[in-house]
N, C-alpha and C positions, 0 to 999 in steps of 0.2 A: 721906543725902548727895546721893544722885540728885536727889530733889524739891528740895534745899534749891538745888542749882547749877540745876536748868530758871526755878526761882521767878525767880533770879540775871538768868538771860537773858531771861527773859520783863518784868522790869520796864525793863532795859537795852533791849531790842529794841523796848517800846513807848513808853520816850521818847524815843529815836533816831526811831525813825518818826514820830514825833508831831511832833520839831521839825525835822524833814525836810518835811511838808507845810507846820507853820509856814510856816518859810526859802520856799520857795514861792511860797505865798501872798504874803506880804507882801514878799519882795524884786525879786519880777517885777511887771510893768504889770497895773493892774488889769483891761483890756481881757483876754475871756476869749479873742481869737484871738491877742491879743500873746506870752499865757502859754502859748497853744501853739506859739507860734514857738518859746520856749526850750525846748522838749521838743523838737523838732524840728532845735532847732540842736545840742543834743549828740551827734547821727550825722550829719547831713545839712548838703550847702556850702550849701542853699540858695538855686544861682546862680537869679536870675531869669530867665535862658534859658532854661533846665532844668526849669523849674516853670508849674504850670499855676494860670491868673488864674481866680476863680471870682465872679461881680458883682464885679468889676474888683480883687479882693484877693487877693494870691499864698496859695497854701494854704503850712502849716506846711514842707511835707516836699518835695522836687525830684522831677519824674516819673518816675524809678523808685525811688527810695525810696517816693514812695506807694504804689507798687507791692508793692515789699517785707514794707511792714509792715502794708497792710490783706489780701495775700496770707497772710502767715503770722497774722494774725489770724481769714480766715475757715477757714484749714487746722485751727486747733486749733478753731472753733466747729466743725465739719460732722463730726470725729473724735469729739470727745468728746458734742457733740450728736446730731447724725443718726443718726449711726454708731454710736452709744453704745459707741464702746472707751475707758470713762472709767476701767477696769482692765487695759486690754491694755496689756502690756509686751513685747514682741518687736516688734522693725523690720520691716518690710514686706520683703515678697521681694525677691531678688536682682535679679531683671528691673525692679523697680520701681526701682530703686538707678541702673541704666541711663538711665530717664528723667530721675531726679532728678540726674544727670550731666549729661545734655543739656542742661537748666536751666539746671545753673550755668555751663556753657560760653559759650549764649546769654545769658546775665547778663554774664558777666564781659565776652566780646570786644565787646560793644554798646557796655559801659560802657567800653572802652578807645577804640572809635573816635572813643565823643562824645566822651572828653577830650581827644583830637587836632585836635576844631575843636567852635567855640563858636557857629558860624555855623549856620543849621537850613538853608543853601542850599548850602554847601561839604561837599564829598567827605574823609572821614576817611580816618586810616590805614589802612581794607579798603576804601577804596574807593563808600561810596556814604553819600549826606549822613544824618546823624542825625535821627531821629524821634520826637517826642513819645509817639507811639500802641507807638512800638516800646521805648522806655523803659517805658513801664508794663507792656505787655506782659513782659517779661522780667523786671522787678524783681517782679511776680504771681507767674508760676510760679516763679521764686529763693525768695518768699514761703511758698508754697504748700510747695517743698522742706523748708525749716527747719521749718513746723509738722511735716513727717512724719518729721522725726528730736527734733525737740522732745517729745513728742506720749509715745514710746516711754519716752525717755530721763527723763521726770519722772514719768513710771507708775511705771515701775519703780526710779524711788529714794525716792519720798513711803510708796509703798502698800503695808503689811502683807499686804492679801490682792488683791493683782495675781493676773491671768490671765495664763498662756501661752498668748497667742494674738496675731496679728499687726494692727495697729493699721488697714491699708489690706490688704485680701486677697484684691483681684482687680483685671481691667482696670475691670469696670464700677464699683467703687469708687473707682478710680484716676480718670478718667470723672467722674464727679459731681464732683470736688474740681477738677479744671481746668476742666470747665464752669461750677461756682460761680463760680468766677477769672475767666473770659472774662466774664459776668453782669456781673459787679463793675466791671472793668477798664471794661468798655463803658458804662458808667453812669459812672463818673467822667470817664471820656473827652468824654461829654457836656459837660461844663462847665456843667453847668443851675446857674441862680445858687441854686434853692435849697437845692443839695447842699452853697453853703458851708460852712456849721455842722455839719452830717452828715460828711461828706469829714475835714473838721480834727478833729476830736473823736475820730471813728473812727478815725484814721490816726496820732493822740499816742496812743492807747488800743493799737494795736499794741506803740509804742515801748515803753511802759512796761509793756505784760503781756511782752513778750518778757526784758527785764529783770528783773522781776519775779520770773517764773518762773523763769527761772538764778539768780536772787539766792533765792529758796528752799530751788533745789536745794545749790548751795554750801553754805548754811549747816545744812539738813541731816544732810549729807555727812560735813561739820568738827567737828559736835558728835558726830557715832557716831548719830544718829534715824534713819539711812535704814531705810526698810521697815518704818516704825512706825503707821503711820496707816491708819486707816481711815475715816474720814468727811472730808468739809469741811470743816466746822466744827470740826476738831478743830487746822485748818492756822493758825489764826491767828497763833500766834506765828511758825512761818515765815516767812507774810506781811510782819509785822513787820520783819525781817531782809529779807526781800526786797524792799520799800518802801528800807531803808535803802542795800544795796546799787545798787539803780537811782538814789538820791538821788547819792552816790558819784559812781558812775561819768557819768551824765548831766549831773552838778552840776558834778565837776570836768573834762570835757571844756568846756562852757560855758564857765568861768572861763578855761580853758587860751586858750581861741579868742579872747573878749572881750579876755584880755591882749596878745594877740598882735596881733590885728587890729583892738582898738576897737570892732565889729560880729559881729552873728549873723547879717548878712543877707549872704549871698555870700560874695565876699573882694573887697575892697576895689580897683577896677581889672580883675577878672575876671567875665564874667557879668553 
């Protein structure tokens, strides 16, 4: 009965997925930067104040949102790669928790001041005008946070044979992952026209592993599989499900926005 209900979900999950890239593919512009606008417009306003022009073409995602989600994209490469805690499941210590508070404090008040003026010369509501370089900066390390609670949190719900050991477990490893970020952040900040393609690609590739990976973990969770795996290769039908839920939720955010506003580029009179 087990096998017969996974068969179940495993045919449902890969043609859901399957007609989730479909859908995709062919209902977005065939332009591959336009396709990444609508990856980018299901979390991000995309004001063009707010975003950085790269050979004269706004990137997918507004300057801390790139921030964001090429941060928590190189958080989970440099954990699971460098780092190799591709089975650590405990959260990083308590003092690292403190930084990762700082983050989201400077994430969040930055992102409250820019919404208070649209102007990059006007003084927000703390008092001192909004910054591009400070935008990325902040939605980085915001980035960089989420991989180190992401990181833990899908170790220890995919993997049968997870480690008890902490996924970041010192300053000097804490160190490498914010210097990777400032690395990063300052390369894009460049605005070299040839990071176009590079920038947009890696930066929808965020979006959609961040999704992704919660949409695996969910469905996991739901069926009763946590803490059944052992290889990669063995996550595919996960995937599956996870592909679907990021189609979901990114899909019908889009539609929600398009109905509403006509546009995925800004908001209409704002930005």
């Amino acid at each position: 009965m087990r096998q017969q209900s996974i068969r179940r979900w495993a045919w449902a999950g890969g043609v859901l997925a399957a007609c989730a890239v479909l859908a995709f593919l062919l209902l977005t512009p065939p332009a591959l930067l336009r396709k990444l606008d609508y990856i980018g417009a299901g979390v991000c306003h995309r004001y063009a104040t707010h975003s950085f022009f790269l050979a004269g073409r706004q990137l997918p995602l507004c300057q801390r949102c790139t921030g964001t989600f090429t941060g928590a994209l190189l958080g989970l490469t440099l954990q699971w790669g460098l780092l190799r805690r591709r089975r650590a499941w405990r959260f990083p210590p308590y003092w690292i928790w403190g930084f990762m508070a700082l983050f989201f404090l400077l994430w969040g008040l930055d992102g409250f001041n820019s919404f208070t003026t649209f102007n990059q010369d006007a003084s927000g509501w703390l008092g001192y005008a909004p910054q591009p370089w400070l935008r990325l900066l902040s939605g980085t390390l915001m980035g960089l946070s989420m991989s180190l609670l992401l990181v833990p949190a899908f170790n220890l719900t995919v993997w049968g044979d997870g480690l008890p050991e902490q996924t970041v477990q010192s300053g000097s490893e804490l160190a490498l992952l914010v210097a990777g970020g400032l690395l990063q952040a300052a390369l894009i900040y460049s605005c070299a026209g040839w990071l176009l393609y590079p920038v947009a690609v890696y930066s929808a590739a965020g979006v959609l592993g961040m999704f992704l990976l919660l949409g695996m973990m969910v469905w996991v969770m739901a069926v009763g599989l946590d803490q059944s795996y052992t290889r990669w290769r063995q996550l595919w039908l996960p995937a599956c499900w996870g592909i679907v839920f990021a189609a979901l939720i990114l899909g019908g955010m889009v539609l929600l926005r398009f109905f509403l506003m006509r546009t995925i580029d800004g908001v209409p009179g704002v930005g």
